[in-house]
DRENMI-363216 format. One record per residue: residue number from 1; residue in three letters; x, y negated, z negated of N, C-alpha, C in turn. Coordinates in pm, whole numbers, plus 50000, padded with zeros to 5 digits. Layout:
<recs>
 seq type  n.xx  n.yy  n.zz ca.xx ca.yy ca.zz  c.xx  c.yy  c.zz
 NUM  ALA     X     Y     Z     X     Y     Z     X     Y     Z
...
</recs>
This chain:
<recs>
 seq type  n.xx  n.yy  n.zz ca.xx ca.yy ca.zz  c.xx  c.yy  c.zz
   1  UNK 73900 59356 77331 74013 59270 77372 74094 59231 77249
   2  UNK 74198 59281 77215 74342 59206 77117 74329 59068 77164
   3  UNK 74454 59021 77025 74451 58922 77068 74572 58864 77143
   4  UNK 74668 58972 77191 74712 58932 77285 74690 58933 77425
   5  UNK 74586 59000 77447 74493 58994 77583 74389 58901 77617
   6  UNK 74309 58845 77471 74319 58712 77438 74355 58551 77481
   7  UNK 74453 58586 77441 74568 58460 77475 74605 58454 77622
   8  UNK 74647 58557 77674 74642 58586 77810 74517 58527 77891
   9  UNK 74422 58555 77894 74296 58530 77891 74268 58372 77912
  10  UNK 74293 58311 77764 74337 58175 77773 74420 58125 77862
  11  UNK 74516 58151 77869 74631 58093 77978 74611 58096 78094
  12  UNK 74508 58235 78139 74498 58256 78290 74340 58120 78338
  13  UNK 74281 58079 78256 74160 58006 78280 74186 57863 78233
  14  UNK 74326 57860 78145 74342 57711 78136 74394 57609 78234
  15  UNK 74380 57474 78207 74406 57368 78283 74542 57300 78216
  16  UNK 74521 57228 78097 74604 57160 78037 74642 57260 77909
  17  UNK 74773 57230 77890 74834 57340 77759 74926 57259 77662
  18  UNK 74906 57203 77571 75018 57164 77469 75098 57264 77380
  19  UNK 75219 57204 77379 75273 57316 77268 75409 57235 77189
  20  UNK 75367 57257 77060 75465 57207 76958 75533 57361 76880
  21  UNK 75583 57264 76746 75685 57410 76705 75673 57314 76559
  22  UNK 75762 57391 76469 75761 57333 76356 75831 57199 76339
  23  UNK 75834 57105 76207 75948 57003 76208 76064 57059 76194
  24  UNK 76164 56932 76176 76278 56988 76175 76359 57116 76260
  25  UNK 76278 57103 76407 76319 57237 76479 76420 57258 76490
  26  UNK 76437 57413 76493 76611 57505 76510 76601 57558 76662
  27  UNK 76645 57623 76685 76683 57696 76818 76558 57749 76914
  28  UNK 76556 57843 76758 76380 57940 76871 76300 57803 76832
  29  UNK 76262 57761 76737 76148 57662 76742 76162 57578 76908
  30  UNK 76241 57491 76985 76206 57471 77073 76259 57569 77173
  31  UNK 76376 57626 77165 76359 57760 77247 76233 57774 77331
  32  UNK 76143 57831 77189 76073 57891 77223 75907 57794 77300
  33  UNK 75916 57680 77264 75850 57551 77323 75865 57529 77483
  34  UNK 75979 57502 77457 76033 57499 77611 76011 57602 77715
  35  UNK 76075 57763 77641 76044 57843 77767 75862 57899 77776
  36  UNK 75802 57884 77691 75655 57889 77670 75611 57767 77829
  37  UNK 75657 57663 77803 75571 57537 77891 75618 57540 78032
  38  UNK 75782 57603 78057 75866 57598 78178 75788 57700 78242
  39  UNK 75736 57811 78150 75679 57929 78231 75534 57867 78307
  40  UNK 75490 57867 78171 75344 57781 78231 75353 57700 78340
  41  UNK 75412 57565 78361 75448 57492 78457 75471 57599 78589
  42  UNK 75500 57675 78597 75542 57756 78738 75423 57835 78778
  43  UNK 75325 57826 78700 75177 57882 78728 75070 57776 78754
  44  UNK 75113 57663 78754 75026 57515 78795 74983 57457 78690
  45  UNK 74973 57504 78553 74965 57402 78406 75039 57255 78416
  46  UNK 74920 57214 78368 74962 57087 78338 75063 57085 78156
  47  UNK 75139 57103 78121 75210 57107 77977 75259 57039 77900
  48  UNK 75216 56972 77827 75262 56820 77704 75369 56919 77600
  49  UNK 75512 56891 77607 75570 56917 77506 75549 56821 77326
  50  UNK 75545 56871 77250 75526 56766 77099 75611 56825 77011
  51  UNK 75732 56730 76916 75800 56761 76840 75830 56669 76774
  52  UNK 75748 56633 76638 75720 56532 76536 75858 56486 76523
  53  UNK 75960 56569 76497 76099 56516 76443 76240 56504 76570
  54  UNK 76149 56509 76758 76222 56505 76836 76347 56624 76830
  55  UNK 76428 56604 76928 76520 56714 76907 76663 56694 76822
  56  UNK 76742 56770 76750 76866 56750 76704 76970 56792 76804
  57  UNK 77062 56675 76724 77160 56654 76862 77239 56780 76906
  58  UNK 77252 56877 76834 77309 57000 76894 77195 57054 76987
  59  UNK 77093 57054 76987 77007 57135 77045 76941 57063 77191
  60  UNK 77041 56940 77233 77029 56858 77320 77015 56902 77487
  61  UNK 77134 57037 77474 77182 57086 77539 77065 57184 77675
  62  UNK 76960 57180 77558 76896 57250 77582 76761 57233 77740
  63  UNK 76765 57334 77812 76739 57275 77972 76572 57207 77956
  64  UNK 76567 57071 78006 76428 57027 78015 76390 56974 77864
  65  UNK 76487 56955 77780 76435 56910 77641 76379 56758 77671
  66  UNK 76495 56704 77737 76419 56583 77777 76251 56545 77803
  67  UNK 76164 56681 77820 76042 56662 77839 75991 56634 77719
  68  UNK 76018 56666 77547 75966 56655 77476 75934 56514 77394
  69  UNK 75772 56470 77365 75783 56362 77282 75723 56380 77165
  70  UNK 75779 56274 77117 75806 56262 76946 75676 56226 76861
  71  UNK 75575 56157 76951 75469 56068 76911 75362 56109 76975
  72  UNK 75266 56176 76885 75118 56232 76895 75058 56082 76946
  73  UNK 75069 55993 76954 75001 55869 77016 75010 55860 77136
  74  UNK 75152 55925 77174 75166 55907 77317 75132 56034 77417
  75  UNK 74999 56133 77358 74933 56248 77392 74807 56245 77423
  76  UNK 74784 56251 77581 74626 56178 77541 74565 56360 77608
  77  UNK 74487 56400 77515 74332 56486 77519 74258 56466 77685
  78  UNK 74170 56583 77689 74178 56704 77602 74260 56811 77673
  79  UNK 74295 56920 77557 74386 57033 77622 74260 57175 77610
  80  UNK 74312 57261 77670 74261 57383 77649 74317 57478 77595
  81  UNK 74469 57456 77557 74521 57539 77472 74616 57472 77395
  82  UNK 74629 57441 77248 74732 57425 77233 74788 57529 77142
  83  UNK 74920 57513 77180 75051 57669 77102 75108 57555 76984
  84  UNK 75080 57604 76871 75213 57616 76759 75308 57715 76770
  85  UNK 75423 57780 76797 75526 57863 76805 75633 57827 76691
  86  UNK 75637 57977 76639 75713 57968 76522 75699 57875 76393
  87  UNK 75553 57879 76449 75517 57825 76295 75370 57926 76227
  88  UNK 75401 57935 76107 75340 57972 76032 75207 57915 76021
  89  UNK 75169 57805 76010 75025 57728 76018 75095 57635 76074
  90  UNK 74944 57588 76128 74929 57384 76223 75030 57311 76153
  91  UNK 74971 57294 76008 75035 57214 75908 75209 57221 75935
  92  UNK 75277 57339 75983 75419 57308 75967 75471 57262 76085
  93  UNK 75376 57184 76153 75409 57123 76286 75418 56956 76265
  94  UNK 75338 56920 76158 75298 56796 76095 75208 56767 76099
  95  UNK 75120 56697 75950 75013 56676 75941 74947 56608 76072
  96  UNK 74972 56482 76148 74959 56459 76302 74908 56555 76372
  97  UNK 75008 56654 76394 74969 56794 76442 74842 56813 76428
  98  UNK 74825 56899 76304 74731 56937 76226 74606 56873 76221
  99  UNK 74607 56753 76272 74484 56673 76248 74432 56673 76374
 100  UNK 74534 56632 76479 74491 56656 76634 74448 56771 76670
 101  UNK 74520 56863 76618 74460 57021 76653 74312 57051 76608
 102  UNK 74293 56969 76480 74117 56991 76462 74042 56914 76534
 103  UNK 74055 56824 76606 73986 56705 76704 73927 56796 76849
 104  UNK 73873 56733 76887 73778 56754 76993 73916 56785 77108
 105  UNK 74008 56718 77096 74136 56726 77206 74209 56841 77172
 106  UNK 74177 56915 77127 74233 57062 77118 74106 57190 77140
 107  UNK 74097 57277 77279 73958 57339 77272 74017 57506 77194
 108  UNK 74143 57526 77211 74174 57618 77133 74307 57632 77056
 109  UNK 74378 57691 76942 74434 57679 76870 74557 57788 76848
 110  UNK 74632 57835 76932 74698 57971 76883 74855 57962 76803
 111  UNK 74825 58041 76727 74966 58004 76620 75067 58178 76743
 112  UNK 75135 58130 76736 75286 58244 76813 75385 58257 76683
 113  UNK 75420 58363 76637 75536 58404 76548 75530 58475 76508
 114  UNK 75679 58500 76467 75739 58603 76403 75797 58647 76259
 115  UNK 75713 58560 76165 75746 58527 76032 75667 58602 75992
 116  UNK 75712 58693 75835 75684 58747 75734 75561 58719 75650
 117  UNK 75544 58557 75654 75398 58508 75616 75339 58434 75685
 118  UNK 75221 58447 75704 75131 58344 75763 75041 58277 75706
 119  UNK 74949 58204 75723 74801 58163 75659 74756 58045 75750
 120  UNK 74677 58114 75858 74652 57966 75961 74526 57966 75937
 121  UNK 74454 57919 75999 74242 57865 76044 74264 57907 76205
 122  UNK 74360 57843 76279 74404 57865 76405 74299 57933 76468
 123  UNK 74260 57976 76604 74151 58057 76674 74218 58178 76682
 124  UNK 74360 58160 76738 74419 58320 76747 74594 58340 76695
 125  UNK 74600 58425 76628 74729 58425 76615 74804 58547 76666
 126  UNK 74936 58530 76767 74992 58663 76844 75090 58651 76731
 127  UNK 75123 58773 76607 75231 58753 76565 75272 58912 76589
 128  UNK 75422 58916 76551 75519 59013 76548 75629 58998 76443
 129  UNK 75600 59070 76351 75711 59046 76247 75836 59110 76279
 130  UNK 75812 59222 76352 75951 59294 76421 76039 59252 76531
 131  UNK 75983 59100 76580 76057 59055 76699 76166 58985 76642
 132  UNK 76309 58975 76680 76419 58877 76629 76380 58733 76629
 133  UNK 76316 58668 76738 76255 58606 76724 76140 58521 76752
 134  UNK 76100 58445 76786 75943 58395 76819 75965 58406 76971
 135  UNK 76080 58379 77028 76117 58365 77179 76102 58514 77233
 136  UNK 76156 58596 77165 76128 58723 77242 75944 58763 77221
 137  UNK 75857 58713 77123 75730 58718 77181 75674 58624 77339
 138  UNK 75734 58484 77331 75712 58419 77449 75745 58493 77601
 139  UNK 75877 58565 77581 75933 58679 77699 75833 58746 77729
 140  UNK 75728 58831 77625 75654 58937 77667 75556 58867 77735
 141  UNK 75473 58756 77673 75384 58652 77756 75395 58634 77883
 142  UNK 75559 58563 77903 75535 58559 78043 75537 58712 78136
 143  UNK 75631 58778 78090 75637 58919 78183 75488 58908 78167
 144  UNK 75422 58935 78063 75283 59017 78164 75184 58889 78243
 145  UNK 75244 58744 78255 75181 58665 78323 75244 58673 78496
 146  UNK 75317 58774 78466 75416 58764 78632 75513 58699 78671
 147  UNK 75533 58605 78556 75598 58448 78555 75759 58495 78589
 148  UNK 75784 58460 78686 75959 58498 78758 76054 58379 78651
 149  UNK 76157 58479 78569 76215 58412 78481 76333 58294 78597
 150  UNK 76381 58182 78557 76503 58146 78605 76551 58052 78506
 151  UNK 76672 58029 78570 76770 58006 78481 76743 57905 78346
 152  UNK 76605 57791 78354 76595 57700 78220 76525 57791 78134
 153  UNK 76457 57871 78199 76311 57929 78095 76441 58026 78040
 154  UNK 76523 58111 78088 76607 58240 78005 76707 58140 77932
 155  UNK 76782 58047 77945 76847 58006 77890 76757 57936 77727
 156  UNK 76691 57908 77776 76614 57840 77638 76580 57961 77535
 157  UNK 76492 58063 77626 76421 58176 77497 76573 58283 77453
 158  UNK 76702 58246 77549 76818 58305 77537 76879 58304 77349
 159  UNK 76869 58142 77346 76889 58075 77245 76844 58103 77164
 160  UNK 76698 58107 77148 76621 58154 77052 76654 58264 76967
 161  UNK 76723 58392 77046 76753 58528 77007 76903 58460 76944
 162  UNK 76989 58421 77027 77090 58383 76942 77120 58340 76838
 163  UNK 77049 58223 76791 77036 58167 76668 76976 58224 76532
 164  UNK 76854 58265 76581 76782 58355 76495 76815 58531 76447
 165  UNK 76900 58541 76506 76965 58689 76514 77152 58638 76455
 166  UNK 77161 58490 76423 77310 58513 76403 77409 58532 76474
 167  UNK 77422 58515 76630 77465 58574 76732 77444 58737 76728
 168  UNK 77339 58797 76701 77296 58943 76720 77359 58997 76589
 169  UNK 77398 58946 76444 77479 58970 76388 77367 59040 76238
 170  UNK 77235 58966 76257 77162 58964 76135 77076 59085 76168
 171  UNK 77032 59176 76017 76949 59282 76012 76812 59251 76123
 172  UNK 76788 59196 76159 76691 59133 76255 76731 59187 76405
 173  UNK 76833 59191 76465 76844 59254 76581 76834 59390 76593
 174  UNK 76760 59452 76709 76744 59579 76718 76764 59589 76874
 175  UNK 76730 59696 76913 76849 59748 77042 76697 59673 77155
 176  UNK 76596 59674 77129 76521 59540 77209 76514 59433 77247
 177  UNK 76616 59383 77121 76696 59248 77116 76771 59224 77245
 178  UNK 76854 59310 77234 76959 59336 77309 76924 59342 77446
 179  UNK 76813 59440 77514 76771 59452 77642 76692 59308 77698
 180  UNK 76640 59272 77568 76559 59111 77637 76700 59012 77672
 181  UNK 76774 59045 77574 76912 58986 77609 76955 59000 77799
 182  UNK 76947 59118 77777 77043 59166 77912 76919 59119 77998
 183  UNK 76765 59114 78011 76705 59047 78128 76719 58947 78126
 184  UNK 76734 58816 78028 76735 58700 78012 76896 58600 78103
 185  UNK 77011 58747 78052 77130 58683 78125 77124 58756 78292
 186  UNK 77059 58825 78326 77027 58860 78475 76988 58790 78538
 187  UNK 76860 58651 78454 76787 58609 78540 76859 58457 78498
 188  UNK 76972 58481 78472 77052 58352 78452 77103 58249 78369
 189  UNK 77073 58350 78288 77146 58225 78115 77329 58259 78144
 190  UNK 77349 58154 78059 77532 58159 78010 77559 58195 77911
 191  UNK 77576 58311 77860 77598 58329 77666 77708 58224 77643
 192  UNK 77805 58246 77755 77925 58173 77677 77886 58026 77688
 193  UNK 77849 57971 77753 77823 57808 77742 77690 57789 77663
 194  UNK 77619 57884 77632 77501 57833 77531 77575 57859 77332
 195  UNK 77671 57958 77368 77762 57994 77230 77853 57837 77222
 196  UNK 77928 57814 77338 78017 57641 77315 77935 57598 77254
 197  UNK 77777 57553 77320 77705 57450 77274 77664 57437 77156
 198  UNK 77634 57564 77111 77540 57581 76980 77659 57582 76839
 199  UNK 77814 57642 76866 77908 57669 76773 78037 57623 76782
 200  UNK 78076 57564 76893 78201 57490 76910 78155 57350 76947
 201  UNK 78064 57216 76883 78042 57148 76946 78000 57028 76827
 202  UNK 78037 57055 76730 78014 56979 76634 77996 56867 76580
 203  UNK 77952 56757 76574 78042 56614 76555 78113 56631 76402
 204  UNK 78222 56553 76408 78298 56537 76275 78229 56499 76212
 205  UNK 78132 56422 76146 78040 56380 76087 77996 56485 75932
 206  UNK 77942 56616 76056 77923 56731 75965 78014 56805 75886
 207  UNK 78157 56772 75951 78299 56836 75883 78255 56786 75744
 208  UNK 78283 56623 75758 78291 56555 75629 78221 56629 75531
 209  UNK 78068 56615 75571 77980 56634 75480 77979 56760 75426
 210  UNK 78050 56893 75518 78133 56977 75428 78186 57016 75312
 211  UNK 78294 56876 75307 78437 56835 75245 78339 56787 75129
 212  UNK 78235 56745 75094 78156 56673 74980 78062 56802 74928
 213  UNK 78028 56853 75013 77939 56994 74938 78004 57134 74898
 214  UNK 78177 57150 74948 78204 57250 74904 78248 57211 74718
 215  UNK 78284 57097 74648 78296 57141 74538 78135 57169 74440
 216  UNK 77997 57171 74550 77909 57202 74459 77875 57370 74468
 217  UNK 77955 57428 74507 77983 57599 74550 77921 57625 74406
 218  UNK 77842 57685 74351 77809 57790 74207 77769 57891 74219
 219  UNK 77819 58002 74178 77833 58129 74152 77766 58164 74003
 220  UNK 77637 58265 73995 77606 58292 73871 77693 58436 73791
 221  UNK 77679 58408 73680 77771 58474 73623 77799 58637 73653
 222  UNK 77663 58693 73727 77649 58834 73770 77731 58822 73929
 223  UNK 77780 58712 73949 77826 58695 74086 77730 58756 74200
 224  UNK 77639 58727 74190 77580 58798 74274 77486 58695 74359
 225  UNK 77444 58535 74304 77393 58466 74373 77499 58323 74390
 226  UNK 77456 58290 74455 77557 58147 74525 77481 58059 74582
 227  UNK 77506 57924 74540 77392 57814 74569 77493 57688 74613
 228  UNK 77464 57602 74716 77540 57450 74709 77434 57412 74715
 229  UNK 77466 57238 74676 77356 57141 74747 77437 57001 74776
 230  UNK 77328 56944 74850 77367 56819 74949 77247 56731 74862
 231  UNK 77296 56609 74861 77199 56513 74729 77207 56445 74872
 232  UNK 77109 56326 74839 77113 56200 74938 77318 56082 74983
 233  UNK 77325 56092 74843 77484 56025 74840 77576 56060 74913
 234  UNK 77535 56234 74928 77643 56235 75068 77556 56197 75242
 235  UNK 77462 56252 75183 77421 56207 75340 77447 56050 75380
 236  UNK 77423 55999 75272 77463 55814 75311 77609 55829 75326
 237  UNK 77700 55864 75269 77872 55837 75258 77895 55889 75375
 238  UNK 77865 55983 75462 77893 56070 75555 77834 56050 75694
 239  UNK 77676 55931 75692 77607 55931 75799 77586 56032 75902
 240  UNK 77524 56136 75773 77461 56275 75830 77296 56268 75805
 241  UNK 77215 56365 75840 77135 56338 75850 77105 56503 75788
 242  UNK 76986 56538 75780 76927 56724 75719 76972 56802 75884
 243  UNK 76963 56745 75960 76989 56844 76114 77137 56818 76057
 244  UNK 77190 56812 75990 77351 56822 75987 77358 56942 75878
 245  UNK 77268 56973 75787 77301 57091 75730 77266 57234 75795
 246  UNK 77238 57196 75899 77201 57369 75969 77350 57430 76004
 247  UNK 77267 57567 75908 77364 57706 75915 77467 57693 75789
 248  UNK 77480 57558 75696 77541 57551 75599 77514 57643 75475
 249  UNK 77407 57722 75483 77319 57793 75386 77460 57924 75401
 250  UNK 77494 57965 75539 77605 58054 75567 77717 58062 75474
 251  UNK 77756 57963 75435 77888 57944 75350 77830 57997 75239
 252  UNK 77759 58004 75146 77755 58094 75013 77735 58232 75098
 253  UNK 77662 58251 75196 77622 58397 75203 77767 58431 75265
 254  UNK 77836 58415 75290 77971 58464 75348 78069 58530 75244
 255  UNK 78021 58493 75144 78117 58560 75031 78055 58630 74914
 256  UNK 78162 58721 74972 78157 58894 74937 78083 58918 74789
 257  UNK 78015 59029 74781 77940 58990 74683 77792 58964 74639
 258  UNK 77805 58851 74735 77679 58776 74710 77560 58857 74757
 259  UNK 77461 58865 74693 77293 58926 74719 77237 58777 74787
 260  UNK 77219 58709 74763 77141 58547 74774 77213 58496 74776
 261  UNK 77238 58368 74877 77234 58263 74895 77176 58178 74912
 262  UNK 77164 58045 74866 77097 57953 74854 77152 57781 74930
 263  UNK 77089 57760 74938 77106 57603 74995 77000 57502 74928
 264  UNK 77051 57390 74850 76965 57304 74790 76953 57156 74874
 265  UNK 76887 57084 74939 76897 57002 75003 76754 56866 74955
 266  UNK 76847 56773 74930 76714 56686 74908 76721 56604 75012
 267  UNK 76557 56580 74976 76471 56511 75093 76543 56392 75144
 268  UNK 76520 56331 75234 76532 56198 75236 76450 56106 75276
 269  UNK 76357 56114 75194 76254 56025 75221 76279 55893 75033
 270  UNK 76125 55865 74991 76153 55770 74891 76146 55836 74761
 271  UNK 76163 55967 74764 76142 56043 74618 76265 56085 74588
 272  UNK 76292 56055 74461 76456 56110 74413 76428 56278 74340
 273  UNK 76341 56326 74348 76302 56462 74345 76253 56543 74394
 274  UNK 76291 56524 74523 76219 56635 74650 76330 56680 74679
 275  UNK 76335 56880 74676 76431 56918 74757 76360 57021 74838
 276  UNK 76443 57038 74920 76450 57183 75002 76496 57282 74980
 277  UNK 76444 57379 75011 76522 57537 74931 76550 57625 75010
 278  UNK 76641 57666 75115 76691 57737 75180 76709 57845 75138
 279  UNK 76702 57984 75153 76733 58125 75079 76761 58217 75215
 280  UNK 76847 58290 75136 76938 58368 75274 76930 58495 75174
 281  UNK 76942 58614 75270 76911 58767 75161 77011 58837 75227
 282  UNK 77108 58944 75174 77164 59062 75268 77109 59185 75236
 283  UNK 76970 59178 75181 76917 59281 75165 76823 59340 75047
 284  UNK 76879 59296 74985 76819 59373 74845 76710 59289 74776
 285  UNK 76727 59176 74823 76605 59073 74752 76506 59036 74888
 286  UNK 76370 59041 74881 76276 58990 74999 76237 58828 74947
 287  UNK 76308 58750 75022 76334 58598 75013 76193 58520 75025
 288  UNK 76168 58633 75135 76000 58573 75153 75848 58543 75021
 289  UNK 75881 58654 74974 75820 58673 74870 75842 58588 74709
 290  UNK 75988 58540 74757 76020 58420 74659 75949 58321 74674
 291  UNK 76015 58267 74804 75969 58105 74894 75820 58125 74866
 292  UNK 75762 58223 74824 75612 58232 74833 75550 58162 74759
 293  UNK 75601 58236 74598 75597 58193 74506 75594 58061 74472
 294  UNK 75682 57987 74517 75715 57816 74536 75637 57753 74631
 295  UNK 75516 57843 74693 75472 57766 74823 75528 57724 74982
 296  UNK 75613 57841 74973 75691 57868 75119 75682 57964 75171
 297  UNK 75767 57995 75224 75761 58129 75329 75861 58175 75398
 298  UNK 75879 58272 75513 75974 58299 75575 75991 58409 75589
 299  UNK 76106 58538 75640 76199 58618 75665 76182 58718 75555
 300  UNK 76232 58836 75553 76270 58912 75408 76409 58872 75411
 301  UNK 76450 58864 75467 76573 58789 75461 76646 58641 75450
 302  UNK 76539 58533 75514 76538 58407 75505 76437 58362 75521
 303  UNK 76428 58255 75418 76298 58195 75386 76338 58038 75356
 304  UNK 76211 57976 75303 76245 57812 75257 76142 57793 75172
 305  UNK 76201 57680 75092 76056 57636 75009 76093 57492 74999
 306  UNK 75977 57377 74912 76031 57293 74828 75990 57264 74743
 307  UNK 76055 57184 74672 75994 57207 74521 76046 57059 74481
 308  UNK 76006 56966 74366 76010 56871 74322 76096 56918 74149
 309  UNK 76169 56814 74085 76236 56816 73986 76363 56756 74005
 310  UNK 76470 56764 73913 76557 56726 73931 76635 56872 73997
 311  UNK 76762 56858 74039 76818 56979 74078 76865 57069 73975
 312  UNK 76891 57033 73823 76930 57129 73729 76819 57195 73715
 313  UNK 76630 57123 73715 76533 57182 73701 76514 57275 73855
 314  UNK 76557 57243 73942 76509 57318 74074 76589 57449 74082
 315  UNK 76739 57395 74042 76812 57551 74092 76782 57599 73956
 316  UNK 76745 57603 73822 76683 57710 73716 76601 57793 73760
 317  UNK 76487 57717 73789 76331 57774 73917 76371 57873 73976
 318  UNK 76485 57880 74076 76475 57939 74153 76565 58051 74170
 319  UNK 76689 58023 74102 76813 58137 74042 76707 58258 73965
 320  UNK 76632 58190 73860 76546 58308 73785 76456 58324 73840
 321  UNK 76341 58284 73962 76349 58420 74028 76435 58487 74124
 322  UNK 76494 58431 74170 76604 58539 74257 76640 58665 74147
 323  UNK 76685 58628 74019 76710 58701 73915 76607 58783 73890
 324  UNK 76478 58805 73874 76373 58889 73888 76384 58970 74001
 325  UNK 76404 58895 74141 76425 58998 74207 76448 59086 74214
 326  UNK 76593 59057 74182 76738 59166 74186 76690 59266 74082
 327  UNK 76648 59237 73980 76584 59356 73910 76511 59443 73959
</recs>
């Protein structure tokens, strides 16, 4: 028995099923939460959604999000399965997570994804590095559970492919992409009203905070990498928040040229030297294998890390290796 026959296995004998996703979730992260639990639910599961950092307000839109809560306190045990999706280990769900998942209230553990690196303890992990994204593994789940798609479950894992594929735009889509596409809008998604939601829907808020990070645009002298960053000062001047920099990493990679892009983002918590490291590839550099290096992970194409220093010490770090790369 694989272990996606496995998991199957699990699902068909379970009672109760939790399922979280990483912090700071993007698209497929609850995408792929949602249409995972909507499916389940239509097979008689009982299903606790969990998402340490709740949802961001663009991703509001999204059908049945309202089920998800924020607070492992307000989760009471025991489950028989719980799903991490699109995460790499427990740990990138939150330590909470991670701690509940080793407790007696978790009887099994399966990590779901589609990332370049892993390193779980987990009981089983279904991954696919060739899927666009974690949602099109959840698709295959339910097809072989029988599970009749409708319109919340396709619209959610719809998203997933969208976001994570770029609107179908990134080396990541392949013509499978595309056909899970075409069952997903059969059985009732809206491209065009999940595209309003996700790209015409902005609050001004994020304009601003724009208008403050485009003069930190740097270009290294080989023109070939491009980095901004967002310090805490704008996030206070601007009353933005880190869900306000998603997809901002885009603006260096958009111009011509560029091998890497980068995004520098500090924390906002009580350390004036925590950042985030966003890395975007068009090819020639495996990003993953950077973020590694730094204790991250990700994509050959997009990855993240973080790293502590000041930012003249962080973007040095990390320009020279990108610069190794490229060699």
């Amino acid at each position: 028995m694989n272990e996606l026959e496995k998991v199957l296995h699990l699902i068909r004998e379970s009672k109760r099923v939790l399922i979280t996703s990483h912090q700071n979730p993007d698209g497929d992260a609850l995408g792929s939460m949602l249409g995972l639990g909507l499916g389940l639910e239509k097979i008689g599961k009982d299903v606790v959604f969990y998402s340490k950092d709740g949802i961001p307000e663009i991703l509001e839109f999204l059908p049945h999000s309202d089920k998800i809560v924020n607070s492992i306190k307000e989760i009471e045990g025991p489950f028989d399965i719980a799903f991490a999706v699109d995460c790499t280990d427990t740990n990138r769900a939150g330590i909470e997570f991670e701690e509940y998942a080793k407790s007696e209230n978790c009887k099994n553990v399966v990590i779901v994804d589609h990332h370049e690196t892993t390193s779980s303890d987990a009981d089983l992990h279904l991954l696919d590095q060739n899927a666009s994204s974690t949602g099109i593994i959840i698709y295959r789940i339910l097809n072989l559970l029988d599970i009749k798609l409708d319109k919340s479950i396709s619209e959610n894992i719809y998203t997933t492919i969208v976001t994570d594929t770029g609107s179908f735009n990134y080396s990541n889509t392949s013509s499978d992409t595309f056909r899970v596409a075409a069952k997903l809008v059969d059985s009732g998604a809206d491209p065009s009203q999940i595209s309003q939601a996700l790209y015409e829907n902005e609050p001004l808020r994020k304009l601003e905070l724009f208008k403050l990070v485009m003069p930190t645009l740097d270009i290294t002298e080989d023109k070939n990498i491009a980095s901004i960053s967002v310090d805490k000062d704008m996030f206070q001047q601007t009353g933005t928040t880190r869900e306000d920099t998603e997809g901002m990493v885009n603006i260096p990679r958009s111009i011509k040229g560029i091998e890497v892009a980068i995004l520098f983002r500090q924390e906002e918590g009580d350390g004036d030297l925590d950042w985030k490291v966003s890395l975007r590839s068009k090819g020639s550099v495996n990003v993953a294998k950077i973020a590694e290096g730094f204790g991250g992970g990700g994509h050959t194409r997009a990855a993240g890390c973080s790293l502590e220093g000041s930012i003249m010490d962080v973007k040095a770090k990390v320009i020279s290796a990108i610069k190794e790369g490229l060699r």
